[in-house]
N, C-alpha and C positions, 0 to 999 in steps of 0.2 A: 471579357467573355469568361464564366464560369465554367470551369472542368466539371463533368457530370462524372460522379462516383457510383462505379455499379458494381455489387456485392458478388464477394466471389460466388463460387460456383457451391460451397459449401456452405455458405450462410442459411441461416432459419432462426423461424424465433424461439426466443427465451425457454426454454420447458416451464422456468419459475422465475417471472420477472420480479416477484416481492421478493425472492431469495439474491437475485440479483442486485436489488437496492440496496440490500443490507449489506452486501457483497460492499458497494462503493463507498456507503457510510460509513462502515469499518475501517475505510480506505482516507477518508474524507478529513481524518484529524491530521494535524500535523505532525505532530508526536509520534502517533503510530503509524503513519506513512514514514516517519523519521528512522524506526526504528524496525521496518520492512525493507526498505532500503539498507540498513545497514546490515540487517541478519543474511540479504542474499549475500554478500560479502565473503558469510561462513559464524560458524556457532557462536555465540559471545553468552558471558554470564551477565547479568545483570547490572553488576558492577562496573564492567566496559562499557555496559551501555550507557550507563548513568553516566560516565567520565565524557565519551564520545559526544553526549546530546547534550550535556551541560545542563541535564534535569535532575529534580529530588530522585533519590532512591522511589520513594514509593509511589510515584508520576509514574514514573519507568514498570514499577510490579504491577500498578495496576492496568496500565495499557497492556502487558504481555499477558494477564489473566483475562482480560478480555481478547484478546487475539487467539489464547491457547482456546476459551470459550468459542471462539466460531471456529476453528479449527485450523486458522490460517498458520501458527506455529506450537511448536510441539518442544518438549522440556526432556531431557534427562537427567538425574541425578548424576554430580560429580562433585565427591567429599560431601563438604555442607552445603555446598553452593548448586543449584541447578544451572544448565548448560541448553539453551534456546536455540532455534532454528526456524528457516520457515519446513513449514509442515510440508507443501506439495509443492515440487516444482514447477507447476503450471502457474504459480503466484510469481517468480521471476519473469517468464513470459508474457503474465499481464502487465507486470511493472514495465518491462522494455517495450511495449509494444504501447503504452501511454507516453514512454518519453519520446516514440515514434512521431505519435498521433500528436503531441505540445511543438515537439517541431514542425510541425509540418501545419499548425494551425499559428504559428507563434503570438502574439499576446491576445489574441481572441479571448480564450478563456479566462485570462484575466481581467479583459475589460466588461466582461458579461456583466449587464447587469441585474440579473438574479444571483448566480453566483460567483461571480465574479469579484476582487476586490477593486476595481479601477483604477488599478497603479499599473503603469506601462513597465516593463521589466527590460 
């Protein structure tokens, strides 16, 4: 028997469901989910990241220019080195509330097959 899931009492749709795709896509790399993940953590320069994820320097610069480009994280100078963050904390709140919804579906979404990779984890 199937549990029927009924939207809370606050739900509605998307104001802008293309902004919302872009929203996931953004989300969608590994790299930069890798390094969204990491930045909720607290600020790091680029150079921890590099170290952290075990990527080129400039793997690392250009997923963070593309992230500071949608707005998801935000930079301040410190010395020579710029100093990263995420930008809104309602981006933490999406991320825990995916690692909610992966448990709670557990390897479904991996076995999808559109986007799915079909390894059982």
């Amino acid at each position: 028997m199937t549990q029927q899931v009924h939207p809370p009492d606050t739900a509605r749709e998307l104001d802008d469901p293309a902004a919302a795709v872009c929203l996931f896509r953004s989300l969608a790399d590994p790299a930069r989910l890798a390094i969204l993940q990491h930045l909720a953590l607290g600020e790091h320069r680029v150079v921890e990241l590099t170290r952290h994820l075990g990527l080129a320097q400039s793997t690392v610069s250009g997923h963070l220019a593309c992230l500071r480009d949608c707005g998801l994280v935000s930079s301040r100078p410190q010395g020579r080195a710029s100093v990263y963050s995420l930008a809104r904390p309602e981006l933490w709140e999406l991320l825990a509330a995916a690692e909610r919804v992966l448990a709670a579906t557990g390897s479904a979404v991996a076995l999808c097959p559109t986007y799915g990779d079909g390894v059982t984890r």
